[in-house]
C-alpha positions in Angstrom: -4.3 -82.2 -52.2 -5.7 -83.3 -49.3 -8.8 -81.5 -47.5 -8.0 -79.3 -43.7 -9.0 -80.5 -41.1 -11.8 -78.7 -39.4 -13.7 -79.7 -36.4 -17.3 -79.1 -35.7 -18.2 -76.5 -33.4 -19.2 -77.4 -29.9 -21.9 -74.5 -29.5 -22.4 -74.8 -25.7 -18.7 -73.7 -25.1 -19.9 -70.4 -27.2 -23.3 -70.0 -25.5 -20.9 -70.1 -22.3 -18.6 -67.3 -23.2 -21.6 -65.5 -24.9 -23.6 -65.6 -22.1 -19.9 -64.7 -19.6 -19.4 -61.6 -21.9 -22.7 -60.2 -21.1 -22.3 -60.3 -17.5 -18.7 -59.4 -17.1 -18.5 -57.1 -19.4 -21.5 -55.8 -20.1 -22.4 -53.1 -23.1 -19.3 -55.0 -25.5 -19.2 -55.5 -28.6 -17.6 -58.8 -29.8 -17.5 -61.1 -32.8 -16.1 -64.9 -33.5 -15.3 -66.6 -36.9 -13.5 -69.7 -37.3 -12.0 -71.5 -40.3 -9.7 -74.4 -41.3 -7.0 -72.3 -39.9 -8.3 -70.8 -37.0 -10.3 -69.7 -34.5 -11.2 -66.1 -33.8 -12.3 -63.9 -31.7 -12.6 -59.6 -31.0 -14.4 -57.7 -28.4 -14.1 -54.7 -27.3 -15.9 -51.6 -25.3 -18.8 -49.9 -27.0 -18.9 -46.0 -27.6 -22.2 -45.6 -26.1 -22.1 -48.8 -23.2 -20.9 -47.9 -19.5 -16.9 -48.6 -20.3 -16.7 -46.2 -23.1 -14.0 -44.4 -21.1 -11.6 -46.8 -21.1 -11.8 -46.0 -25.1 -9.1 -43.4 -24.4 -6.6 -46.1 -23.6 -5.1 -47.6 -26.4 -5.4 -50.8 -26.1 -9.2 -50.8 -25.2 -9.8 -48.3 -28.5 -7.9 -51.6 -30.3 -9.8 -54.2 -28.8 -8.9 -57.6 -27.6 -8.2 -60.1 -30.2 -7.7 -63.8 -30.0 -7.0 -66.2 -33.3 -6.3 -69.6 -32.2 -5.0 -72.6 -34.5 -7.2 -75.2 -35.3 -8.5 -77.8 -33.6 -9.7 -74.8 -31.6 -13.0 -73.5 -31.3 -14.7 -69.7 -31.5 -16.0 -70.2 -27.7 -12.3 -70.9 -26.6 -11.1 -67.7 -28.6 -13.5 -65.3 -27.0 -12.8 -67.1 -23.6 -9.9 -65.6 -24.4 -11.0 -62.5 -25.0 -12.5 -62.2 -22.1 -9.8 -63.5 -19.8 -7.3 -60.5 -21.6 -9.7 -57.9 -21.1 -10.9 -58.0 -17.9 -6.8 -58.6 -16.6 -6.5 -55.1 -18.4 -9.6 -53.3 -17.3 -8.0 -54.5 -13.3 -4.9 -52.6 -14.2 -6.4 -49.9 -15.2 -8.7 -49.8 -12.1 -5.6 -50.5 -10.2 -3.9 -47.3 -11.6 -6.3 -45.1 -11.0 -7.1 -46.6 -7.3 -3.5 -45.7 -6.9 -3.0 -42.4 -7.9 -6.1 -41.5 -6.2 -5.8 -43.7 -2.9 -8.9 -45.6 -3.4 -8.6 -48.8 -2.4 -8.1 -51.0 -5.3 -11.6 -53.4 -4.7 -13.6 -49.9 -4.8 -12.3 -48.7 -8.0 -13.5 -51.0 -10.1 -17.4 -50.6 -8.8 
């Protein structure tokens, strides 16, 4: 039997999305793990931070998930994470901008 392959971590790429997570989306919760098989990565809105309303959509309440195949690495998968969420909390803005006629760059503020 012959051992997986599993690279070492390259910690800046997580101190990037880390640090990316924080300012985009600030008041989220999130977690990585990675193993032989995989990368991973969840995040999500808290109950108590300042998007706890987009809670009532489904897909928020779920959280964003991202479970990449090795070589990959845990910064990568929340990169991911990230990338998902923030197209998703734009379409929600959008939606609402729309059915209340706010422009679309105001709704998001």
């Amino acid at each position: 039997m012959t051992e997986p392959v599993w690279q070492p971590e390259f910690k800046a790429k997580l101190v990037v999305a880390i640090v990316r997570i924080e300012k985009e989306l600030p008041g989220w919760w999130w977690s990585v793990g990675s193993c032989s098989v995989s990368a991973h990565a969840s995040i999500g809105p808290d109950i108590k931070g300042r998007d706890a309303h987009l809670l009532e959509h489904k897909q928020f309440d779920e959280g964003f998930h991202a479970d990449l195949g090795q070589p990959a690495e845990t910064g990568e998968a929340l990169e991911a994470c990230i990338d998902t969420a923030l197209a998703a909390k734009r379409a929600v803005n959008d939606a609402a901008a729309s059915t209340q006629g706010v422009p679309a760059e105001q709704a998001g503020e």
